[in-house]
MARFI-605988 format. One record per residue: residue in one letter; z negated, x negated, y negated of N, C-alpha, C in turn. Coordinates in steps of 0.1 Angstrom, whole numbers. Atoms other than C-alpha are relative to their C-alpha. Example, Ala and Ser with C-alpha at 12.3 -4.5 7.8 and 13.67 -1.06 7.14 Angstrom:
2
{r a | n_w 0 | n_u -9 | n_v 12 | ca_w -78 | ca_u -123 | ca_v 45 | c_w 0 | c_u -9 | c_v -12}
{r s | n_w 0 | n_u 9 | n_v 11 | ca_w -71 | ca_u -137 | ca_v 11 | c_w -8 | c_u 8 | c_v -11}
This chain:
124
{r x | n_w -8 | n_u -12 | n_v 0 | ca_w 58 | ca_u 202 | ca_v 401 | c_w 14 | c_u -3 | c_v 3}
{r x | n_w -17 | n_u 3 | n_v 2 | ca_w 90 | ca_u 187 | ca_v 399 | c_w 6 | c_u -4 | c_v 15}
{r x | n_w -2 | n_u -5 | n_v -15 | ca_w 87 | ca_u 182 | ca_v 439 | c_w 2 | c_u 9 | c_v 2}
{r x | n_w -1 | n_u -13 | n_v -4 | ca_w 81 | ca_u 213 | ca_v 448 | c_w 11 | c_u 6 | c_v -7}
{r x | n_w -15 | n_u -6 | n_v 1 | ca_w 114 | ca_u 224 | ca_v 430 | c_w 10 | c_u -9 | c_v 11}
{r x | n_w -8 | n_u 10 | n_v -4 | ca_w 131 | ca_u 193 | ca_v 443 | c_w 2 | c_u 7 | c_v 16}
{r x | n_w 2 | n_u -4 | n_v -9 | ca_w 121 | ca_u 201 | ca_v 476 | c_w -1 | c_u 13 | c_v 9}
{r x | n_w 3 | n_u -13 | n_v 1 | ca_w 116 | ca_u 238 | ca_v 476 | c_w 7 | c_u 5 | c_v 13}
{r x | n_w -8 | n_u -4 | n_v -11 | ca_w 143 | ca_u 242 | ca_v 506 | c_w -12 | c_u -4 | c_v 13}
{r x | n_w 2 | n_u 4 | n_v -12 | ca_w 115 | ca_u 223 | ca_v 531 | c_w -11 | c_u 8 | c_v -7}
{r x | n_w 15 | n_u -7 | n_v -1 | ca_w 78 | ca_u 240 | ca_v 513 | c_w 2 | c_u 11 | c_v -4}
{r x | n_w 2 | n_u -15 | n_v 4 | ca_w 93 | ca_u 273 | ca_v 503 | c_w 12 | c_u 5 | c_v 2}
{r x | n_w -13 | n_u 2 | n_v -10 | ca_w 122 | ca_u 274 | ca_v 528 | c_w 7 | c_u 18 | c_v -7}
{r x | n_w 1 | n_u -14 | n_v -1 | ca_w 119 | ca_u 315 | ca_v 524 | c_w 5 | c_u 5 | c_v -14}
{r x | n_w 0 | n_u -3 | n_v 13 | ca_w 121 | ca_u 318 | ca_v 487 | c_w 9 | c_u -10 | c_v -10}
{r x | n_w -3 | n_u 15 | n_v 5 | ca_w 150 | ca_u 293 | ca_v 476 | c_w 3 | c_u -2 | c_v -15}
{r x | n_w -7 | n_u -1 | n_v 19 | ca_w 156 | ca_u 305 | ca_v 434 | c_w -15 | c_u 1 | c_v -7}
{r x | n_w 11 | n_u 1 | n_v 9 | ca_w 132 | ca_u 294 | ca_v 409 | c_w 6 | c_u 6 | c_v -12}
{r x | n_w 2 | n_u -15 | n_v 8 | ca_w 126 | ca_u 324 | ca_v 389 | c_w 1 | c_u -2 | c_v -14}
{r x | n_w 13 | n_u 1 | n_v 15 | ca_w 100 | ca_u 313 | ca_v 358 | c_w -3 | c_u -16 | c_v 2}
{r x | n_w 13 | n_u 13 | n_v 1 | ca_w 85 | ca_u 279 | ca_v 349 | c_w -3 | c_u 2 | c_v -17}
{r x | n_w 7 | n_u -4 | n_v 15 | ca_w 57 | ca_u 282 | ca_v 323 | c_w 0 | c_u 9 | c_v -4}
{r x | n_w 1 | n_u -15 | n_v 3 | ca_w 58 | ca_u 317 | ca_v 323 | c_w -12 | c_u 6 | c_v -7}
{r x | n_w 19 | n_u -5 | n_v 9 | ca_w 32 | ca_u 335 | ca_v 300 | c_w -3 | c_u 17 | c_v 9}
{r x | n_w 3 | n_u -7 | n_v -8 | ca_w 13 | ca_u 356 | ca_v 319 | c_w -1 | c_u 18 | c_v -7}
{r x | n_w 1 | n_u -9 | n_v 7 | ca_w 10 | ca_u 382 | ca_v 291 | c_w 12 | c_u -3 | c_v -13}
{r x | n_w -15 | n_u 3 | n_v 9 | ca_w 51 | ca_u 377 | ca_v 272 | c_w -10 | c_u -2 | c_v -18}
{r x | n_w 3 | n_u -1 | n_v 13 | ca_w 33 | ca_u 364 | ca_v 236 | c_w -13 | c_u 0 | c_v -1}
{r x | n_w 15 | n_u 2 | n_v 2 | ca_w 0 | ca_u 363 | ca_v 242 | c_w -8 | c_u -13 | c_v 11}
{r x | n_w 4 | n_u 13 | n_v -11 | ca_w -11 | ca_u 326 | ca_v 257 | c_w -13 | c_u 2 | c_v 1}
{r x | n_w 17 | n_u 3 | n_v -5 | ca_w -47 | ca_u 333 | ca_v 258 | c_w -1 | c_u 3 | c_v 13}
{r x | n_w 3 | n_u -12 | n_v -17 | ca_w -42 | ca_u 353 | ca_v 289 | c_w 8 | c_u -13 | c_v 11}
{r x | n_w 7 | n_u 13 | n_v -11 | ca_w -28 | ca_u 317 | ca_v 306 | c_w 15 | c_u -3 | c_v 4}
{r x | n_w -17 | n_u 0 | n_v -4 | ca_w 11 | ca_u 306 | ca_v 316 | c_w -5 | c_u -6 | c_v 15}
{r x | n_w -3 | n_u 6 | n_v -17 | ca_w 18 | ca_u 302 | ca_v 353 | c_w 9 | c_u -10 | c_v -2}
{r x | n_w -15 | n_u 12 | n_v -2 | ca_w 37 | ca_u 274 | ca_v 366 | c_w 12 | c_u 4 | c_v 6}
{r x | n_w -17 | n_u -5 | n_v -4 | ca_w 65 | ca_u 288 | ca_v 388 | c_w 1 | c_u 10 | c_v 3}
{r x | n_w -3 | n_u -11 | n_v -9 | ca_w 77 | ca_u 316 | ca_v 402 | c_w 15 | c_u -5 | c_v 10}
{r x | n_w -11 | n_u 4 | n_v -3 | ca_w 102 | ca_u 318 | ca_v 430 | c_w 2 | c_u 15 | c_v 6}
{r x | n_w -4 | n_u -14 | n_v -4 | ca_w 121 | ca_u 342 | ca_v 447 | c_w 10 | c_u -4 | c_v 10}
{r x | n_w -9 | n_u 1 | n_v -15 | ca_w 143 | ca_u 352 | ca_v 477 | c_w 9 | c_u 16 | c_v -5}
{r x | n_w -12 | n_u -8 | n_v 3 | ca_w 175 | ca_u 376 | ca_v 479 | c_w -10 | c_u 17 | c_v -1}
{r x | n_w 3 | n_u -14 | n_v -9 | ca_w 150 | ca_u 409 | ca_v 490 | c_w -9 | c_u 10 | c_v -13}
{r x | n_w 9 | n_u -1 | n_v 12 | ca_w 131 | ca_u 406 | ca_v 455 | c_w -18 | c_u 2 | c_v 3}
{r x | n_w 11 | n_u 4 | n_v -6 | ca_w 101 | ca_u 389 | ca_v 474 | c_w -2 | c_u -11 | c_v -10}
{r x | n_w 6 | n_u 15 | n_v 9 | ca_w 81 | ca_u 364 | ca_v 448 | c_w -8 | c_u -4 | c_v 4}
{r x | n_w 10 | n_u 13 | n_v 0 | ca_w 60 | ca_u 331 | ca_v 451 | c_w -9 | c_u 1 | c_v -13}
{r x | n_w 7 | n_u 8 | n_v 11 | ca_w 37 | ca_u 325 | ca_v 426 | c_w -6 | c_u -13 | c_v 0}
{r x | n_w 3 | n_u 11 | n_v -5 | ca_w 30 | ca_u 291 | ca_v 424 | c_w -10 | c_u -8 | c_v -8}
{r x | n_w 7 | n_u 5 | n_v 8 | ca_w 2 | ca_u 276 | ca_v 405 | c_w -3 | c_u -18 | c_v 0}
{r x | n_w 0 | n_u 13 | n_v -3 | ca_w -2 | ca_u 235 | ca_v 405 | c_w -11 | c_u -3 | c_v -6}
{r x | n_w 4 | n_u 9 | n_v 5 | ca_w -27 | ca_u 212 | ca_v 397 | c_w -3 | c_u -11 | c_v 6}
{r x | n_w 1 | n_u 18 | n_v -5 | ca_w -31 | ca_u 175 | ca_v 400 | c_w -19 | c_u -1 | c_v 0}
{r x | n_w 11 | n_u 7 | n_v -9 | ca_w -65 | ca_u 166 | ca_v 414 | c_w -4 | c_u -15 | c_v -3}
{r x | n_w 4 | n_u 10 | n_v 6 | ca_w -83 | ca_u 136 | ca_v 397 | c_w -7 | c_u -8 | c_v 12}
{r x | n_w 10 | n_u 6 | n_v -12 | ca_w -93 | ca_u 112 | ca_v 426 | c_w -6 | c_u -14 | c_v -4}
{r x | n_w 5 | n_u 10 | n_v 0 | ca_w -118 | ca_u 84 | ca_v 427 | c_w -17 | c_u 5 | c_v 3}
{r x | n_w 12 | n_u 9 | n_v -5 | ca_w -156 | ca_u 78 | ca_v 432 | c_w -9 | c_u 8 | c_v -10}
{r x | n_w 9 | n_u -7 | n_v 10 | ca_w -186 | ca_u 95 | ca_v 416 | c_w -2 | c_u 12 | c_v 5}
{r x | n_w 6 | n_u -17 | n_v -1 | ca_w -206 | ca_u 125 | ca_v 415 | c_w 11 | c_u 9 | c_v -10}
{r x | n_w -9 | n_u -7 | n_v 9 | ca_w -187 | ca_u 137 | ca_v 384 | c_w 11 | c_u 5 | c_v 1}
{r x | n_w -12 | n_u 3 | n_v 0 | ca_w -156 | ca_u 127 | ca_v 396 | c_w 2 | c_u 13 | c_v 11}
{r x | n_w 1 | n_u -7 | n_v -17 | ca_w -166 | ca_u 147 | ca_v 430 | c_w 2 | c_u 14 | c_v -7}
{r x | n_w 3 | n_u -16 | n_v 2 | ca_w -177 | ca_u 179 | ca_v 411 | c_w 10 | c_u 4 | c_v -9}
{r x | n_w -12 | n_u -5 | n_v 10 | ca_w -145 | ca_u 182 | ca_v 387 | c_w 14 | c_u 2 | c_v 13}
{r x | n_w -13 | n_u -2 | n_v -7 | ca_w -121 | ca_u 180 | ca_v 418 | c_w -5 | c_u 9 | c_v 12}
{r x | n_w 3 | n_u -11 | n_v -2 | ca_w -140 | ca_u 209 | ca_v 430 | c_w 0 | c_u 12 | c_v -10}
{r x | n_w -2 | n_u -14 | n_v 16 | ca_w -139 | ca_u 229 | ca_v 398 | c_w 15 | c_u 2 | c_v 0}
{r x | n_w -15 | n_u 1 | n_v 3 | ca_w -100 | ca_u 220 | ca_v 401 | c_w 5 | c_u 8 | c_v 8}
{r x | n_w -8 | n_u -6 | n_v -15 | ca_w -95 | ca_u 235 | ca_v 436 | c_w -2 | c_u 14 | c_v -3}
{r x | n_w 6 | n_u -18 | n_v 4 | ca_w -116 | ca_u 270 | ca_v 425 | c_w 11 | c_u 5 | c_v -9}
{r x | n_w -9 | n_u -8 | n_v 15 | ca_w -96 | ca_u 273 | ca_v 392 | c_w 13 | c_u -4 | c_v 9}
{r x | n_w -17 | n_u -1 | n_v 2 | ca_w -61 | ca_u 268 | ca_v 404 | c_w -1 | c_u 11 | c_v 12}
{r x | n_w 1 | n_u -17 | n_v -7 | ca_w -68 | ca_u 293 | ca_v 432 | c_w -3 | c_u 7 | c_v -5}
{r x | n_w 3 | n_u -12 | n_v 3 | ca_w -82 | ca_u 320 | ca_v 412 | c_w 7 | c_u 1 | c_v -11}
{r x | n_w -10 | n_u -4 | n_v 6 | ca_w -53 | ca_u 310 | ca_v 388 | c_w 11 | c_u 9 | c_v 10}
{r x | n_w -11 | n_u -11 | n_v -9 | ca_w -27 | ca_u 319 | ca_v 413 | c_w 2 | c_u 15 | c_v 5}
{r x | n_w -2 | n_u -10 | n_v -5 | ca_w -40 | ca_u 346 | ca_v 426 | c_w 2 | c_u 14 | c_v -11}
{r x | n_w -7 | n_u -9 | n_v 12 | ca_w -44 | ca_u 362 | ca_v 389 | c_w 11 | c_u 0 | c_v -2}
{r x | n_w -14 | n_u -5 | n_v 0 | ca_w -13 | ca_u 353 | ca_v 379 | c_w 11 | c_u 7 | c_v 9}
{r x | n_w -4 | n_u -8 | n_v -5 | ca_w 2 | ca_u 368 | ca_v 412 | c_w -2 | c_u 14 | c_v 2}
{r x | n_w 6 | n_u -17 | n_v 3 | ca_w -16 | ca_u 402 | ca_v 408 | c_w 7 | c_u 4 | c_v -15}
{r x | n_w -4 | n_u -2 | n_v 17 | ca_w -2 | ca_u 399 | ca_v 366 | c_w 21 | c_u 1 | c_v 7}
{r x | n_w -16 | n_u -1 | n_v -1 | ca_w 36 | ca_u 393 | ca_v 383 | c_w 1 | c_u 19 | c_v 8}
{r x | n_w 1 | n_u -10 | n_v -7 | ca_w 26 | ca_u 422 | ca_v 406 | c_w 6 | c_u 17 | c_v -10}
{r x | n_w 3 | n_u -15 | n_v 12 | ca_w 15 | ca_u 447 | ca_v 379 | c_w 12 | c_u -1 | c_v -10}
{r x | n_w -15 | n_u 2 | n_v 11 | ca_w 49 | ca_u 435 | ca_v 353 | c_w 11 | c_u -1 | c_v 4}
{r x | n_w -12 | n_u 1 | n_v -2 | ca_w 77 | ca_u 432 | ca_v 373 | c_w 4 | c_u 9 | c_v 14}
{r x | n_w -1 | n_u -17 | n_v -5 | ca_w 88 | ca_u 467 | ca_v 386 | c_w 8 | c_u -2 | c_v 15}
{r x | n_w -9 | n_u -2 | n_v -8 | ca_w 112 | ca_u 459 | ca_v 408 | c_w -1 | c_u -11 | c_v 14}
{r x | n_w 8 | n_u 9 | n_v -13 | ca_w 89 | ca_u 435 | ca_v 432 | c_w -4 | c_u 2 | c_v 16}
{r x | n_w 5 | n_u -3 | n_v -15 | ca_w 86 | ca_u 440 | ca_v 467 | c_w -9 | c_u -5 | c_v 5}
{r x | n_w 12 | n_u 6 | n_v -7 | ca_w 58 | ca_u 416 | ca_v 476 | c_w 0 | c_u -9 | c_v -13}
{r x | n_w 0 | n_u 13 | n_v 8 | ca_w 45 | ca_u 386 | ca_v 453 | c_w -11 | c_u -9 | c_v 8}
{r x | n_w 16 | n_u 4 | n_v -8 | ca_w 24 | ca_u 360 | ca_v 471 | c_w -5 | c_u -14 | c_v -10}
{r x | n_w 0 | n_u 6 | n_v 12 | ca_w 1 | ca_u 339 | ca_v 452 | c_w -2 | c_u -13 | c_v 10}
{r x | n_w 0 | n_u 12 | n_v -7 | ca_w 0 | ca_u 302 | ca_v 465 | c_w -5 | c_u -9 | c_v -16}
{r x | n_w 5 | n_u 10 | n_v 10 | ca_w -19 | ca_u 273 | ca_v 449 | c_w 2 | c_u -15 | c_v 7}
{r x | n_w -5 | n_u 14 | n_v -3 | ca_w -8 | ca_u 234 | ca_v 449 | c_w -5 | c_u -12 | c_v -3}
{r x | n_w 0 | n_u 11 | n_v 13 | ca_w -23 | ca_u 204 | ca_v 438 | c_w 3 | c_u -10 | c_v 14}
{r x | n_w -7 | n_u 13 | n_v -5 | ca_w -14 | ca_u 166 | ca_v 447 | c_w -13 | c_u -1 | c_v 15}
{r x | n_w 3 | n_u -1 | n_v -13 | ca_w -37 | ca_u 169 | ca_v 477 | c_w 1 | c_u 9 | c_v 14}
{r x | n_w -9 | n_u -10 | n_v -9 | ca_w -18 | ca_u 195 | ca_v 494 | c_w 8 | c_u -3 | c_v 8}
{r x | n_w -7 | n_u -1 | n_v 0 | ca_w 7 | ca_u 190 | ca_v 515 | c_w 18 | c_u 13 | c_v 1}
{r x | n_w -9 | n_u -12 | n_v 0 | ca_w 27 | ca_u 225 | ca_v 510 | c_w -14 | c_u 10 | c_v -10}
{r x | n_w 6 | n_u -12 | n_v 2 | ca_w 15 | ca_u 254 | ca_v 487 | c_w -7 | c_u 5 | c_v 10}
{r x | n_w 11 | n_u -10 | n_v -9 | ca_w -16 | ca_u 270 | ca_v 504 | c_w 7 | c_u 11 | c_v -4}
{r x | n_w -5 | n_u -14 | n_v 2 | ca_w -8 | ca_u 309 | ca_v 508 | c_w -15 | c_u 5 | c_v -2}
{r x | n_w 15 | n_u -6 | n_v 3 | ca_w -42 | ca_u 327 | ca_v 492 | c_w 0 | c_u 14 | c_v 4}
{r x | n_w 4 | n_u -11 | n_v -4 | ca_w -29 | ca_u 362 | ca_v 494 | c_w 19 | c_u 7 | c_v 2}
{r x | n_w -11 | n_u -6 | n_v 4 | ca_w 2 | ca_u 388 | ca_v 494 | c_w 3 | c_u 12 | c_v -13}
{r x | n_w 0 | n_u -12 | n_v 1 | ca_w 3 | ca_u 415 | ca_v 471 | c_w 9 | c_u 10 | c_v 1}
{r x | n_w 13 | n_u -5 | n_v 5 | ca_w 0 | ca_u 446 | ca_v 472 | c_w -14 | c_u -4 | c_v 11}
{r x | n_w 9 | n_u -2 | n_v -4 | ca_w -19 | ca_u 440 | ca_v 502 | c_w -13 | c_u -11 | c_v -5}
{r x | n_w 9 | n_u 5 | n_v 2 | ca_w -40 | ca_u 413 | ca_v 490 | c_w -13 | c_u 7 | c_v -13}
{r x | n_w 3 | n_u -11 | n_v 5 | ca_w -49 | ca_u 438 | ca_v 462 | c_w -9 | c_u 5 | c_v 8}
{r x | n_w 9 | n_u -10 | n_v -5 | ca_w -63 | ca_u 463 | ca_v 484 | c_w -10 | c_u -10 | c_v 12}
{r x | n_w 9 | n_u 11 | n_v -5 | ca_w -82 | ca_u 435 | ca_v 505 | c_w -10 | c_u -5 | c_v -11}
{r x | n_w 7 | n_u 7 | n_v 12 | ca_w -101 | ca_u 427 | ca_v 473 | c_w -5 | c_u 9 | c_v -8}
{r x | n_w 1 | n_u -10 | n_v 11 | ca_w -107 | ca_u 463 | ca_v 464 | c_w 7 | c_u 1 | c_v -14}
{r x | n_w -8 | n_u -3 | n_v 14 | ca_w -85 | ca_u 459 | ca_v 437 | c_w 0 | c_u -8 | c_v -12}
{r x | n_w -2 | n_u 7 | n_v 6 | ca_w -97 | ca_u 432 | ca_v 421 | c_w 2 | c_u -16 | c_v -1}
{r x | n_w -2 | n_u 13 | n_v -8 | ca_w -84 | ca_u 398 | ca_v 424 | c_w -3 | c_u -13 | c_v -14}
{r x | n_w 0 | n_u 6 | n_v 15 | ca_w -102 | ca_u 380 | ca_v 395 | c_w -10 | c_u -12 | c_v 9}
C-alpha cells in the first residue's frame, strides 16, 4: 500500500489526494469490513482502492488460496465502492479498483453509478 500512495502521481495520475485509509465501511461497525484507500480528484470523483498481497510459491494449496485472494479483493472493492457510493452524498462517480503485489497498477472493476446499473443493482 505504501506504493501506491508513494507513487499515486504515476498509477492514479487522475485522482492525486488520499481521502481515507482503513476506512470502515459501515462508521463503528467493523463486521461490515474497512477498505484500504480512497482517493480523490478536484471534481469529487473517487477511487476505491482495495489491496492485497498475493502469497506466491508452489503447491496446489498455495495455487488455490492465491485464487481465493484475487476473487475476494475484487468483490471487496467493488463492495466497498458501491458502500462509498451509497454514504458519501456529494460523489460524482466512485470507481472500485483492486491491487495486489501482482498487479502492476490497480485494475479498474467498475464505475459507479453505472457499474450499479450494469449489475442490476447489485454489486455483491
Amino acid at each position: 500500500m505504501r506504493r501506491l500512495v508513494e507513487e499515486r502521481e504515476v498509477l492514479l495520475p487522475d485522482h492525486p489526494w488520499l481521502l481515507a485509509h482503513e476506512w470502515e465501511v459501515k462508521p463503528g461497525l467493523t463486521q461490515y469490513g474497512k477498505g484500504d484507500m480512497v482517493f480523490a480528484d478536484a471534481g469529487g470523483n473517487l477511487v476505491a482502492v482495495e489491496a492485497k498481497w498475493i502469497k506466491e510459491g508452489p503447491g496446489k494449496q498455495t495455487r488455490s488460496k492465491r485464487n481465493k485472494g484475487r476473487v475476494t479483493v475484487r468483490r471487496q472493492a467493488l463492495r466497498y465502492a458501491e458502500a462509498l457510493w451509497t454514504w458519501v452524498p456529494w460523489a460524482v462517480s466512485v470507481e472500485a479498483r483492486a491491487w495486489t503485489n501482482e498487479d502492476p497498477a490497480p485494475e479498474l472493476l467498475g464505475v459507479f453509478p453505472d457499474a450499479l446499473a450494469a449489475r442490476g443493482g447489485d454489486c455483491q
